[in-house]
DRENPADO-501027 format. One record per residue: x, y, z of N, C-alpha, C in turn. Coordinates in steps of 0.02 Angstrom, whole numbers, padded with zeros to 5 digits, always signed. Each point is the difference from the previous one (the first is absolute). Example, Ala and Ser with C-alpha at 12.3 -4.5 7.8 and 13.67 -1.06 7.14 Angstrom:
% DRENPADO-501027
+00660-00284+00390-00045+00059+00000+00045+00060+00000/-00018+00053-00036+00042+00059+00003-00039+00055+00037/
***
This chain:
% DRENPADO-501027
-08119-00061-00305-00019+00070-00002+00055+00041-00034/-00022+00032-00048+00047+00049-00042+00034+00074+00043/+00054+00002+00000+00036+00061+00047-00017+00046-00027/-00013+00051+00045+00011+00068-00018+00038+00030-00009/+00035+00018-00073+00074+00037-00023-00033+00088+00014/+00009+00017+00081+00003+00073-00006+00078+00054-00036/+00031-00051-00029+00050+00041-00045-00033+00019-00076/-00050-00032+00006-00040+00019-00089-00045+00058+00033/-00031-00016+00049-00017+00071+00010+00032+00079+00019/+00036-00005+00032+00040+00039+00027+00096-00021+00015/+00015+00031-00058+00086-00029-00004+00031+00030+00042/-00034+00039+00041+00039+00047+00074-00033+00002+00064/-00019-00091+00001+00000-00022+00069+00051-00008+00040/+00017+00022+00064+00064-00015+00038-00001-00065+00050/-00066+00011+00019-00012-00047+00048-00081-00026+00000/-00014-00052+00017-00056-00031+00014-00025-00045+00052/-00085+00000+00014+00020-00072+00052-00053-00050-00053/+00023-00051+00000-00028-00059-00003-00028-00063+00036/-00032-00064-00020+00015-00068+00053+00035-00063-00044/+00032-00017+00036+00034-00067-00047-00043-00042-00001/-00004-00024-00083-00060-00050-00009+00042-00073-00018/+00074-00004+00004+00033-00061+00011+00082+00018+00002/-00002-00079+00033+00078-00003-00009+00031-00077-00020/+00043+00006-00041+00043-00068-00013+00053-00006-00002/+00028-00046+00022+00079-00021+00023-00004+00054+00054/-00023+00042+00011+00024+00043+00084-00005+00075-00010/+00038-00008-00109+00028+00066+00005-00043+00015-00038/-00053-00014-00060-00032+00044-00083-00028-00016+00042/-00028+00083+00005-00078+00008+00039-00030+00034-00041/-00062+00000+00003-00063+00029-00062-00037+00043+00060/-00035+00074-00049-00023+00025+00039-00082+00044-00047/-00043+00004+00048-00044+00021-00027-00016+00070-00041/+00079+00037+00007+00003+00054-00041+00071+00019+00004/+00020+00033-00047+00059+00017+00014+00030+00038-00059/+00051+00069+00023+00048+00040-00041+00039-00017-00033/+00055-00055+00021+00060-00021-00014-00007-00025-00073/+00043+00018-00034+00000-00004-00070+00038-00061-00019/-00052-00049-00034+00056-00083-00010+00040+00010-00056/+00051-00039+00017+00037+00020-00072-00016-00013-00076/+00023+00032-00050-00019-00018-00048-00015+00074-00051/+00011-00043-00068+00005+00068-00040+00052+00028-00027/+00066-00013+00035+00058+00018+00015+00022+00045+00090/-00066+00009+00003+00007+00038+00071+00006-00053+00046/+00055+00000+00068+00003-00025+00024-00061+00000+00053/+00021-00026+00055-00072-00001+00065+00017+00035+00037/-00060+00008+00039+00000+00049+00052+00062-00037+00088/-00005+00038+00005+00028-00022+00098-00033+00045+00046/-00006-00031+00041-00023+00044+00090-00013-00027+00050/-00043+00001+00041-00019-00063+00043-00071-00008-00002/-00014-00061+00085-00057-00015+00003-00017+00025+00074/-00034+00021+00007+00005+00021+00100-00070-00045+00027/+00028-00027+00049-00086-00016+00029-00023+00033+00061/-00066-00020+00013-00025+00047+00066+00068+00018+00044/+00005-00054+00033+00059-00010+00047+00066+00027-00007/+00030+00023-00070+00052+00027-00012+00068-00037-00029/-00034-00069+00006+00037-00035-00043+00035+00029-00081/+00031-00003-00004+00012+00025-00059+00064-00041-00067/-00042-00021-00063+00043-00038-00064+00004+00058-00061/+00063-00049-00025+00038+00048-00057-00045-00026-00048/-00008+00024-00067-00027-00019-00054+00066-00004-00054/+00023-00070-00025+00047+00005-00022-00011-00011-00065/-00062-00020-00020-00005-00027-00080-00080+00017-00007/-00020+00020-00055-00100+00013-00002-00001-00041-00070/-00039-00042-00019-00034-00032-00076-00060-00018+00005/-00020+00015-00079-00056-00013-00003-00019-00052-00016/-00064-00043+00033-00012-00062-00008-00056-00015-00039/-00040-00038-00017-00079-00014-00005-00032+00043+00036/-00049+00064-00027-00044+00041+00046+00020+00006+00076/+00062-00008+00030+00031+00045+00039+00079+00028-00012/+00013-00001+00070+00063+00027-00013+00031-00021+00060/+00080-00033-00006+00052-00036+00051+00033+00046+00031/+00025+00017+00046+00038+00039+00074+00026-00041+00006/+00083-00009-00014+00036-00058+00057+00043+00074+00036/-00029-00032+00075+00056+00030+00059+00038-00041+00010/+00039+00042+00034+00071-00040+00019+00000-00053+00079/-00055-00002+00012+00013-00044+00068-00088-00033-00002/-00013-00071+00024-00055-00007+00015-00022+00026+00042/-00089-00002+00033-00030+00051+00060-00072+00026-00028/+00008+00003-00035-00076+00051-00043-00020-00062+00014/-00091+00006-00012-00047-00053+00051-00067+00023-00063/-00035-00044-00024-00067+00029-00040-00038+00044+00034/-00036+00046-00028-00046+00036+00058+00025+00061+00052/+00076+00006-00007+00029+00031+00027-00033+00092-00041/-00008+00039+00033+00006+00059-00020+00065+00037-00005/+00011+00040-00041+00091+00018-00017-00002+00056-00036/+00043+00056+00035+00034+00045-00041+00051-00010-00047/-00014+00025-00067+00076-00007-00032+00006+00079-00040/+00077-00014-00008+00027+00079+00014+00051-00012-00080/+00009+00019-00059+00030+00007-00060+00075+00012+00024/+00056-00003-00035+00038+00011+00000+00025+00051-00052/-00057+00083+00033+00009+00037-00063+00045+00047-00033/+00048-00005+00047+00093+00001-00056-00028-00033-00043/+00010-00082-00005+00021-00037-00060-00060+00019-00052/-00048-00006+00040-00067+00022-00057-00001+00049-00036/+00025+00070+00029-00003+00067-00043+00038-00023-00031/+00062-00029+00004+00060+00013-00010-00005-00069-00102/-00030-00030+00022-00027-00054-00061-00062+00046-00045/-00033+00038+00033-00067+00036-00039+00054+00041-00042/+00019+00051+00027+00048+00023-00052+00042-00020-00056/+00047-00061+00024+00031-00034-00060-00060-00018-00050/-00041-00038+00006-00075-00041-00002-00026+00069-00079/+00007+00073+00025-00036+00024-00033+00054+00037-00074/+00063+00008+00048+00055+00018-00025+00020-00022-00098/-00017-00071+00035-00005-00068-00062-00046+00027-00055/-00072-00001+00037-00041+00010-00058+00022+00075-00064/+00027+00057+00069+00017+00050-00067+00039-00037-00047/+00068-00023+00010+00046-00022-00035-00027-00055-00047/-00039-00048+00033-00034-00019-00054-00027+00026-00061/-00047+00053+00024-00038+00036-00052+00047+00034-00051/+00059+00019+00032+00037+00044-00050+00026-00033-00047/+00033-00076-00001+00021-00028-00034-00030-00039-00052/-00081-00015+00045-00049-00023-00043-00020+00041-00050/-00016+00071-00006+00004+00044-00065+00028+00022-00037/+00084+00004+00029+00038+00016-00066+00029-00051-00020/-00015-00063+00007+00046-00048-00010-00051-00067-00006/-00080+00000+00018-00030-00054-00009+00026-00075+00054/+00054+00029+00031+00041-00085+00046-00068-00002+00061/+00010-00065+00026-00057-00023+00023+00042-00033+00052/-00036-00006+00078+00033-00039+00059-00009-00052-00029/+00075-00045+00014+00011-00069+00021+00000-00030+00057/+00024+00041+00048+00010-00013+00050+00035+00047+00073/-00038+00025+00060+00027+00031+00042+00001-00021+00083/+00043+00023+00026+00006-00008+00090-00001+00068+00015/-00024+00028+00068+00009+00051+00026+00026-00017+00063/+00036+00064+00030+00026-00034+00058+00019+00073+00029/+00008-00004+00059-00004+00070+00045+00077+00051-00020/+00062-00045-00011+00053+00017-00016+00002+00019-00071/-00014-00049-00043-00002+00004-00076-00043-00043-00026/-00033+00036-00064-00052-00032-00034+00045-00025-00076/-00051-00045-00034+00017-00015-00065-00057-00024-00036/+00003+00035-00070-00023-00020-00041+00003-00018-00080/-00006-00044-00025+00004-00059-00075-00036+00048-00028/+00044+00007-00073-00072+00034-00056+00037-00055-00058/-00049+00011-00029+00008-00020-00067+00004+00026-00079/+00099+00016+00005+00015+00042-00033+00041-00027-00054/-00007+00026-00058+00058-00046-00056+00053+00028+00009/+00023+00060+00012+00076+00008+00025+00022+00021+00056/+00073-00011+00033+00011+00002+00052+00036+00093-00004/-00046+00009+00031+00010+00089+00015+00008+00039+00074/+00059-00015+00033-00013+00043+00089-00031+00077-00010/+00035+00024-00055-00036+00089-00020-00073-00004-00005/-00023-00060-00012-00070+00010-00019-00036+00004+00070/+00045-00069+00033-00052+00012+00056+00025+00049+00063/+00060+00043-00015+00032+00060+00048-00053+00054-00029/+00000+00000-00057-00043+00056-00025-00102-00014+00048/-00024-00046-00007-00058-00030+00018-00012+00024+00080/+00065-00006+00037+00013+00005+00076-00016+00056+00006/+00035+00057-00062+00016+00094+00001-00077+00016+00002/-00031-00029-00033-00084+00033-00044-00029-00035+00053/+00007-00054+00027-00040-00021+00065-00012+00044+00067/+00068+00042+00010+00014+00042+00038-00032+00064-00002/+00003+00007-00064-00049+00075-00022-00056-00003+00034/-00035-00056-00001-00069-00004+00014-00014-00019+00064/+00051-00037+00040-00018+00000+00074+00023+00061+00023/+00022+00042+00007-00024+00076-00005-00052+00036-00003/-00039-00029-00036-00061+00030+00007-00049-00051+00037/-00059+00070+00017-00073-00030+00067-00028-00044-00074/-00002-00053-00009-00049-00038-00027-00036-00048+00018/-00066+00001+00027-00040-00051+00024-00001-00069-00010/+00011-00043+00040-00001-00092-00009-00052-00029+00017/-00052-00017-00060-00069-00031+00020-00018-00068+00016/-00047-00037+00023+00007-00067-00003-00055-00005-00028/-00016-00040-00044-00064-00047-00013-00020-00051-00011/-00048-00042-00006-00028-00059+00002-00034+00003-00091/+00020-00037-00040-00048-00023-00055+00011-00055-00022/-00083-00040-00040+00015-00065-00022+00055-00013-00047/+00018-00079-00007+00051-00014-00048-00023+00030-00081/-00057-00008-00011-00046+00014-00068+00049+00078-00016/-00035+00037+00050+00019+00063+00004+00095-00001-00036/+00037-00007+00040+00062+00019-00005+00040-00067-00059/-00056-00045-00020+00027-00026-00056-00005+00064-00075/-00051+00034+00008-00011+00045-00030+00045+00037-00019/+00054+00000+00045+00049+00080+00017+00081-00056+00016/-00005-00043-00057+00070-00033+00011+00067+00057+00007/+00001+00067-00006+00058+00053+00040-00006-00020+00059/-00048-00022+00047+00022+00001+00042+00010-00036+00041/+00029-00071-00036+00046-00032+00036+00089-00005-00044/+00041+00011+00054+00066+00018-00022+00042-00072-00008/-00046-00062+00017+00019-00054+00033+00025-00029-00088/+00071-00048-00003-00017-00020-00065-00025-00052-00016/-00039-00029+00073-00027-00062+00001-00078+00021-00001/-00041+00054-00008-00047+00028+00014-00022+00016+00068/-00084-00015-00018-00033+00011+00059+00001-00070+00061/+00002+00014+00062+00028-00060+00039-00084-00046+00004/+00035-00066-00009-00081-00044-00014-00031+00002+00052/-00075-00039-00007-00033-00019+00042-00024+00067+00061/+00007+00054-00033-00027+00060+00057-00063+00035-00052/-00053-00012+00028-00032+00040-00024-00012+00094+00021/+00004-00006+00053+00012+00070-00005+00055+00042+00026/+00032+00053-00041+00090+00012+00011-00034+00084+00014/+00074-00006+00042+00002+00068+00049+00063+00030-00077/-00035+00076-00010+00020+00053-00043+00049+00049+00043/+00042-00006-00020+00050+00051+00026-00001+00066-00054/-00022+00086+00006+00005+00034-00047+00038+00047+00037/+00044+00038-00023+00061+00056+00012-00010+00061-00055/-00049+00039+00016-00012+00035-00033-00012-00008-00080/+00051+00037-00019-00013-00018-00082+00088-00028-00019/+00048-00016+00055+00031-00032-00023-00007-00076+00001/-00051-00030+00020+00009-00081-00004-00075-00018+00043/-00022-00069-00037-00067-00037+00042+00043-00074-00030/-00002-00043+00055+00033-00053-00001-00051-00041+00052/-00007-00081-00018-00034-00060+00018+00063-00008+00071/-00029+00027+00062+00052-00038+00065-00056-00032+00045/+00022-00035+00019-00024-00003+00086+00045+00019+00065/+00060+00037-00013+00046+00026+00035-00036+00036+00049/+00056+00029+00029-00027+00084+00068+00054+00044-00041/-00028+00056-00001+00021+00082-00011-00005+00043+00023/+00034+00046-00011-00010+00077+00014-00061+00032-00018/-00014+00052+00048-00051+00029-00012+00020+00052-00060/+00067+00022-00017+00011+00066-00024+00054-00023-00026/+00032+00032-00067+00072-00035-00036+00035+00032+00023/-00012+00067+00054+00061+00036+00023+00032-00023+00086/-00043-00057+00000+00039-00053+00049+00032-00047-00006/+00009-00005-00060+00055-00061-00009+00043+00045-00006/+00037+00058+00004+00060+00026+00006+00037-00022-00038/+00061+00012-00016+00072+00013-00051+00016-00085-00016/-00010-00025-00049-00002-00076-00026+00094+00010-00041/+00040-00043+00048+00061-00013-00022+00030-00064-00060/+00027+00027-00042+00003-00058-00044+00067-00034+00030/+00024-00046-00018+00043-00071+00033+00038-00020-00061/-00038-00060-00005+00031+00000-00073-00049-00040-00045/+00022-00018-00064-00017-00043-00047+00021-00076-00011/-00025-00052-00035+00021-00038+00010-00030-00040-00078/+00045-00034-00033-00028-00020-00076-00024-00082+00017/-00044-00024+00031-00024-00088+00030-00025-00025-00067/+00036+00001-00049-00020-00058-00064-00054+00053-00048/-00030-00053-00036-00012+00027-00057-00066+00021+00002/+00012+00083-00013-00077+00038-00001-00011+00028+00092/+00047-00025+00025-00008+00003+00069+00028+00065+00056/-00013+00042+00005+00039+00058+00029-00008+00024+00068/+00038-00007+00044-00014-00008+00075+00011+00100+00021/-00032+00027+00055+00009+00068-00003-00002-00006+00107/+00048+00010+00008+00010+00023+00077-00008+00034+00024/-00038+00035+00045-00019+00074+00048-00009-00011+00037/-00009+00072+00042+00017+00009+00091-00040+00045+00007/-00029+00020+00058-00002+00063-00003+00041+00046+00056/-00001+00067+00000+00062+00051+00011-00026-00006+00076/-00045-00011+00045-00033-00008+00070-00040-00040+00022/
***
């Protein structure tokens, strides 16, 4: 049975109840629906727990996605199939990743138009994010400057949409993937990230509802990783 990802529906679930539809080795338990965001993308995973009737209560230390579900390893065996269960996000880390998560895409976009560089490669992470472009010269001004004009714009109320369209569709509209590997295979249908009129980008990430919640995006530093390769470090200011 295929899980229910209520994070594609609603990226500002806090809590839910579910029933566990398995468990293996004690701890990856599968569940018949669930918030927690598996890793991947560059976004890390979600954390929170699992509560049962009784009050038992497990950490969620790792979420991935598997074959038409999705893995929960807690930290202790106990979960039982059939069990009914509250689980509760760990939504520090979650806001706190939606923001970096969306942070990226401006900076992306900015660099992707005056400069054409394309992701190679990124991590996000609650402390500091990073992201690979693909640039022929090694420039920190370029990307201190990118950080400045990124800033302009999380400043302003600008709406963060989500949508659903086929691959057909958004092969159409190769802008909008920033990836320099393209569009990610084998998905036929990709969730549209649009930010007003500064950026529509191919994610399956979580975001902000508004660019004036990702708040004051700190630059770190630069970093020159080989050839064509330009690493860009940020934080944000809260």
């Amino acid at each position: 049975m295929a899980v229910e990802e209520l994070f594609r529906k609603d990226r500002f679930i806090k809590t839910f109840e579910a029933v566990v539809q398995g468990v293996d080795e004690g701890v990856y338990i599968t569940l018949d629906k669930t918030a927690f965001y598996p890793v991947g993308g560059g976004q890390p995973h979600d954390e929170g727990t699992i509560t049962t009737e009784s009050g038992d209560s497990f950490s969620v230390v790792f979420v991935k996605k598997l074959p038409h579900t999705i893995s929960h390893q807690v930290d202790r065996p106990g979960l039982e199939p059939g069990q009914r269960v509250r689980c509760e996000l760990n939504w520090k880390r979650r806001w706190r990743l939606m923001r970096m998560h969306t942070a990226a895409h401006v900076l992306s976009s900015i660099l992707a138009k005056e400069t054409g560089a394309r992701i190679t490669g990124n991590q996000l992470g609650e402390d500091q994010s990073r992201i690979d472009f693909s640039l022929e010269e090694f420039s920190p001004d370029l990307l201190v400057s990118a950080v400045a004009k990124a800033n302009e714009l999380t400043r302003k109320a600008i709406p963060v949409h989500v949508s659903v369209v086929a691959r057909s569709d958004a092969c159409k509209n190769p802008a909008w993937s920033k990836l320099a590997k393209g569009l990610p295979e084998g998905i036929e249908q990709l969730h549209i990230v649009k930010i007003g009129d500064v950026d529509v980008q191919v994610c399956g990430g979580t975001h902000v509802q508004d660019l004036k919640d990702v708040g004051t995006i700190v630059f770190i530093k630069a970093q020159n990783k080989g050839k064509q390769n330009r690493r860009l470090y940020f934080s944000l200011a809260e």
